[in-house]
C-alpha positions in Angstrom: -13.3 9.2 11.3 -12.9 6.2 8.6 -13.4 2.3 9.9 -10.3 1.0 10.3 -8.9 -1.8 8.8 -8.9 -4.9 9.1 -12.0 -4.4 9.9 -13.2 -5.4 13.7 -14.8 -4.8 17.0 -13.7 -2.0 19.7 -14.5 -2.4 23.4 -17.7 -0.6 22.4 -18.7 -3.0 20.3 -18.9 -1.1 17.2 -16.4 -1.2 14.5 -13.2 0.0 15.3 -12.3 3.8 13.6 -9.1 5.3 12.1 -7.9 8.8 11.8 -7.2 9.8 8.5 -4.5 9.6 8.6 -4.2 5.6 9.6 -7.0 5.2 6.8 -4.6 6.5 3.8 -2.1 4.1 5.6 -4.4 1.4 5.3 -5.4 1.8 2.0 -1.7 1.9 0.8 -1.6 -1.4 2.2 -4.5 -3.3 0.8 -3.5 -2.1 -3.1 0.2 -3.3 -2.0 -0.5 -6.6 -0.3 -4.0 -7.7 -2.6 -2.9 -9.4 -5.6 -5.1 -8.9 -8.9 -7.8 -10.8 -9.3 -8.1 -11.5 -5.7 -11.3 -9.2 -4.7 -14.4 -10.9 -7.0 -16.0 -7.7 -8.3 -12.2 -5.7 -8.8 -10.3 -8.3 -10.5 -7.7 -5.4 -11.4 -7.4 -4.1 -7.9 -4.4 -4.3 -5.9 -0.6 -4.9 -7.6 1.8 -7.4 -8.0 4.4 -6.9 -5.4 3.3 -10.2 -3.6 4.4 -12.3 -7.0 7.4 -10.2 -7.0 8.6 -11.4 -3.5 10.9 -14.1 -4.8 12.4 -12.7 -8.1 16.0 -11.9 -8.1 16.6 -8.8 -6.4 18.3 -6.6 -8.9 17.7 -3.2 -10.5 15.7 -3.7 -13.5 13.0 -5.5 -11.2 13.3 -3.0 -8.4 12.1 -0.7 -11.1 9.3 -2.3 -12.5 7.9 -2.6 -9.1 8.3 0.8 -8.7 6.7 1.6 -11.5 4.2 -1.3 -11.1 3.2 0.2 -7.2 3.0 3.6 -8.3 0.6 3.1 -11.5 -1.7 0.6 -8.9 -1.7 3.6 -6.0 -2.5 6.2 -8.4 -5.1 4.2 -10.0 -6.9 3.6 -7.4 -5.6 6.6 -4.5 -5.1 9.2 -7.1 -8.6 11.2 -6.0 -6.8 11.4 -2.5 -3.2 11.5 -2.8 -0.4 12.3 -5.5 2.1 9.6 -4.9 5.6 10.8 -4.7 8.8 8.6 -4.8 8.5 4.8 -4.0 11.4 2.7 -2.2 11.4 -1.1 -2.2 14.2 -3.2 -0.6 14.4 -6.6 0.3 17.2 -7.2 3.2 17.5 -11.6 4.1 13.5 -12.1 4.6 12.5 -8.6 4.8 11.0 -6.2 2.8 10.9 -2.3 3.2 8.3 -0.5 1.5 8.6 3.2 1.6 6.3 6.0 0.2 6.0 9.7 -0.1 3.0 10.9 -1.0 1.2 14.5 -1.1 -2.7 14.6 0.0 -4.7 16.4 -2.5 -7.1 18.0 0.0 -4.7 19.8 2.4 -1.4 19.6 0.2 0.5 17.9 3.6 3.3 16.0 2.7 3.2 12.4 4.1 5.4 9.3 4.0 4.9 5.7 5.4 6.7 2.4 6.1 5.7 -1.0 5.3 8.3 -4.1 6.8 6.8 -7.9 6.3 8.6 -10.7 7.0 8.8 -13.0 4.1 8.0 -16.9 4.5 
């Protein structure tokens, strides 16, 4: 069992856990919603999907991002998964953030979904 994230308290009153498999899922999400620069002693950790938010959606950005998510994942998740294809969509003041990704210690495919609401 990993502690899951965010991190808090469980009606035990210890830190709540994750299965593995919610771990990965929350480590996808802290390298695609932390911008770089924001943690003090990783200024590099994270990606830039957050400053990407309002930029015209069109295919030459949707690409860069693309490209931009899956250099930051495998970066930093590479040891743990082999990321696989990457979909980002932004429908009215939504964005869709699907990934496929491999784990390196069992060699199960795995995909998740990410939906924020934009401000």
């Amino acid at each position: 069992m990993q502690v899951a994230y965010p991190l808090r308290i469980d009606s035990r009153g210890r830190s709540a856990e994750a299965t593995d498999e919610q771990h990965i899922h929350d480590l996808i999400e802290q390298i695609l919603f932390t911008a770089p620069g924001e943690r003090v002693n990783r200024p590099t950790f994270g990606s830039a999907l957050r400053q990407q938010v309002f930029a015209p959606n069109n295919e030459s950005l949707a690409a860069a991002l693309q490209a931009s998510l899956q250099g930051a994942m495998q970066q930093w998740l590479g040891n743990i998964i082999e990321v696989g294809e990457i979909s980002v969509v932004t429908e009215d003041m939504t964005l869709r953030i699907a990934i496929g990704y491999r784990l390196r210690a069992t060699g199960e495919n795995r995909s998740t979904l990410f939906n924020r609401t934009l401000p």
